[in-house]
N, C-alpha and C positions, 0 to 999 in steps of 0.2 A: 291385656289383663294378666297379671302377676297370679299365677297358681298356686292353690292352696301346701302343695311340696314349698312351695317356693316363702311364702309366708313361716311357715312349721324352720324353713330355715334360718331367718334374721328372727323369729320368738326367742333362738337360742343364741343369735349372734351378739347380745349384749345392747338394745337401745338404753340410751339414757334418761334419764329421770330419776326420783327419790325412791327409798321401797315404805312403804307403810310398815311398821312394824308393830302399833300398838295391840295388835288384835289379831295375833296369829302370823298373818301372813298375807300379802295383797301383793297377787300374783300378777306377772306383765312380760314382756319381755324379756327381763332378763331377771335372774333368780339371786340372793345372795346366799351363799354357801355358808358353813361354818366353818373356823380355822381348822385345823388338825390339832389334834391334843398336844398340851403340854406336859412340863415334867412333873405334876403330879397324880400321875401314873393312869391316869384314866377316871370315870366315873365307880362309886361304891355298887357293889351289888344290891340292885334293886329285888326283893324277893317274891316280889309281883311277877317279877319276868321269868320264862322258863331259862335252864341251861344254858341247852341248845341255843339261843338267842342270844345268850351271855355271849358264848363262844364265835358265834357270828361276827360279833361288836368287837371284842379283841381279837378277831383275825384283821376284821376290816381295820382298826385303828393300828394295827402291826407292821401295815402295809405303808400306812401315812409318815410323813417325816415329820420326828420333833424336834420342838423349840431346843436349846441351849439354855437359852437366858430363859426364866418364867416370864411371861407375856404379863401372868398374873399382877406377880412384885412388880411392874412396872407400873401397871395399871393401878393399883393401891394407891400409891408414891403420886399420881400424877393426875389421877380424873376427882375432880371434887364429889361427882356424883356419887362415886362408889365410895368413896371416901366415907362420906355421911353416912351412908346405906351402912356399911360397917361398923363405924360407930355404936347406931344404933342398933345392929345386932349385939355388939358386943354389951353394953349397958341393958339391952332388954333382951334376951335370947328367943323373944317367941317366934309360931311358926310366920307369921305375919312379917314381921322385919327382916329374918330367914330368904323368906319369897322376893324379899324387896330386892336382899343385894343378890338374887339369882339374877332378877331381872336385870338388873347394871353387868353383870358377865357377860348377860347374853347379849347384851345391847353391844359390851366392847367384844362380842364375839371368840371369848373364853370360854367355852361350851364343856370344861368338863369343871372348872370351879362352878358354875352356873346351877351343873347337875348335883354336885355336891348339897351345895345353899337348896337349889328346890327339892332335894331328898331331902333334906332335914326337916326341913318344913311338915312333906307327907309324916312324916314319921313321928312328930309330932303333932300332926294333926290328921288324921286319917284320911278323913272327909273333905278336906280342902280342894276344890274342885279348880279352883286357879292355881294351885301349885302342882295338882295335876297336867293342867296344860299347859305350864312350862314347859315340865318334864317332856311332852308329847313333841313340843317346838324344840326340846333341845334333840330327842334324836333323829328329827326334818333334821334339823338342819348339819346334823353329823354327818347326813347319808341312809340314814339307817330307818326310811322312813314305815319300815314296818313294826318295829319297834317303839313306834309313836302312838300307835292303833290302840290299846289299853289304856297308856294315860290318860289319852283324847276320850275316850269311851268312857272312862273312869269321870271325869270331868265334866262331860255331858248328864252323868247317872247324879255325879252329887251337886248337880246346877243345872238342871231341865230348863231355865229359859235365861243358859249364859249361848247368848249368839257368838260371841267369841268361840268357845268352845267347841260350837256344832262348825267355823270356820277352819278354825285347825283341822280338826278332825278332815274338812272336804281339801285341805293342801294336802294332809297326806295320803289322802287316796290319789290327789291327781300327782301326786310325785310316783306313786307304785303303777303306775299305767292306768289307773279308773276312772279318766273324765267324766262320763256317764255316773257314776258314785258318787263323786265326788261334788257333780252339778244338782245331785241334791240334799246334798249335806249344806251348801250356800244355801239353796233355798230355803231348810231348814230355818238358817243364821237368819235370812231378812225376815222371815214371818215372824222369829222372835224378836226382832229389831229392825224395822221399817227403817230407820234411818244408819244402817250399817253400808256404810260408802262401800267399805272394803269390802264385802259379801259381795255389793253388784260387781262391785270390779270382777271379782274373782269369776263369777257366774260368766261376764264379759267375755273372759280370759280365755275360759272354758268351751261355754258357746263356739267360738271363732275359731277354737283348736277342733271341733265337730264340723265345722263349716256352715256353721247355721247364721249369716250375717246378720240379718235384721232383727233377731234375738240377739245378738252379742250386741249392735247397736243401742238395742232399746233398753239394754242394762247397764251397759257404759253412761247412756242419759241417765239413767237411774241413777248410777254412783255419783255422777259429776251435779245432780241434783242436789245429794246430800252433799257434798264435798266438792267445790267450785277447786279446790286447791290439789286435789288427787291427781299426779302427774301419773301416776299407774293408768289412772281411766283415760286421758285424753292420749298416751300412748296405743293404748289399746284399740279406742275409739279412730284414732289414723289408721291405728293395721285392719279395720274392717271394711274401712273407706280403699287402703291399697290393696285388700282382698276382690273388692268390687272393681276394681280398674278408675277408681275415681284420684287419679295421682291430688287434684286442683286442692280436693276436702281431704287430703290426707295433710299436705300440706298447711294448711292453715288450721288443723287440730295440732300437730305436731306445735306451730307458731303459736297458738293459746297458752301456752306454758309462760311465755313470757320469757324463754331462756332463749337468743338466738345459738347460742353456741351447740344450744343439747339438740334443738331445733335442725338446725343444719346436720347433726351428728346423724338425726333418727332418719333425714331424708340422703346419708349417705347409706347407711345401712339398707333401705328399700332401693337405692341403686345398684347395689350388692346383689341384694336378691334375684334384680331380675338383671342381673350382668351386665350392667351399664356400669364398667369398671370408672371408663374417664369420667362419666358425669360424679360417681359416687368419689372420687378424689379431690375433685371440685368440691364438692359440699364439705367432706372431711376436712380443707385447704380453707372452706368457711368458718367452721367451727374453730380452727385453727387461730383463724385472726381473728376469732370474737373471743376467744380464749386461751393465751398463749400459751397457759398452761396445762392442755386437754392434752394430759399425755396417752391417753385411749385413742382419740383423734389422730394423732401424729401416727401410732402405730397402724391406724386403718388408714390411713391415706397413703401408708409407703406400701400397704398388702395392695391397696387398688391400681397403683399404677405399678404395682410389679405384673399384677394380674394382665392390664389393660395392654403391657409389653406382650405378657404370653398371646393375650390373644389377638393381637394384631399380629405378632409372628406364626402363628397358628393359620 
């Protein structure tokens, strides 16, 4: 049986799968980050937020390398989606179409034009409790996930039964170290939405970072109830099965996806974790020839058989 260290190490080693992004955040394996700022110069001053926090944020982004080219100008010129979202900010300035094209930033991962568009928004509209939780998602995914804690909160206060909402709010407590907080902030999210996949996942995700398996199981069911299609849950749902020493049912949740390639990937990663360098280059070596273009794959199969060198000369 594969130990709970040993799990807590491949949640961070990158399995493959989608990330759910409409609804905060639906946590698994592997987390996606946001870029590092580009050159327009950062996010405005939020006057919600104290100083000191301010300061925090541009030391931490001081730190980060930036773009050359705007990410931004690129993305304008080239995604239709934002395209349109602009447009119709531009022809109708309200805070509503504002919110729209934050969300197309944040989608291509532009997080401080994002903040801009969902400032705007707040600020012309006070109370808007989804451009609140932008805001909350845009500084998750900066890093800065304490700084997210007000919006979330903000957006929780002016939308008591947005499940969304009370979801963000539980990512960024499990980002600042509070699974226990943060496991019930999800709960929160499902009693206000019984059918919120991503909450069970999350709770899933949660659970199984606690060690409590057959509650992470029975909410991973839950999610993949609501959400047949939720690669986050049948992820999740195999690392409860390879927490219990069950390799057979890890394997064939993993294969429920439908993806040999990503399949192969997530059963190289659990040979990772429990040091089975050559098996997990074999798999890698799978994914490889069901996907020749799995350049994540290529990189883990040359770490495993450099590994599997060391430790046969070991």
């Amino acid at each position: 049986m594969i130990s709970m260290r040993a799990v807590v190490f491949f949640l961070g080693a990158g399995l493959a799968g989608g990330c759910a992004t409409g609804n905060g955040a639906s946590l698994t394996a592997k987390f996606v980050k946001g870029k590092p700022a580009v050159d327009t110069g950062g996010p405005s001053l939020d006057a919600g937020i104290p100083l000191q926090d301010h300061m925090q944020m541009i030391r931490h982004l001081s730190a980060r390398p930036v773009m050359k080219e705007s990410a931004g100008a690129r993305a304008e010129s080239g995604d239709r989606q934002l395209a349109a979202a602009l447009g119709l900010a531009a022809a109708s300035p309200t805070a509503e179409n504002h919110l729209r094209v934050a969300h197309e930033y944040l989608r291509l991962g532009i997080l401080d034009t994002a903040y801009t568009y969902a400032n705007r928004a707040v600020l012309q509209k006070p109370r808007f409790a989804a451009a609140h939780e932008v805001l909350a998602r845009i500084w998750r995914d900066w890093g800065l996930p304490k700084l997210g804690i007000g919006p979330a909160s903000r957006a929780i206060y002016f939308d008591p039964a947005s499940a969304s909402a009370e979801n963000t709010l539980g990512t960024l407590l499990d980002a600042l170290g509070q699974p226990a907080e943060a496991r019930w902030a999800f709960k929160r999210a499902v009693a206000v939405d019984p059918g919120a996949a991503y909450a069970f996942n999350n709770l899933c995700f949660v659970e199984l970072r606690l060690g409590r398996l057959a509650e992470a199981r029975s909410y991973c069911e839950a999610a993949l109830a609501a959400d047949p299609q939720l690669t986050e849950a049948r992820n999740n749902m195999a690392l409860t099965f390879v927490a219990s020493g069950d390799s057979a049912a890890a394997r064939q949740a993993f294969l429920a996806g439908g993806d040999a390639a990503a399949a192969a990937y997530n059963r190289g990663i659990v040979h990772m974790a429990s040091r089975a360098y050559t098996r997990a280059a074999e798999a890698f070596e799978e994914a490889i020839a069901a996907r020749p273009n799995f350049t994540a794959a290529k990189a883990r199969a040359h770490e495993a058989r450099m590994l599997a060198i060391a430790s046969a000369n070991d």
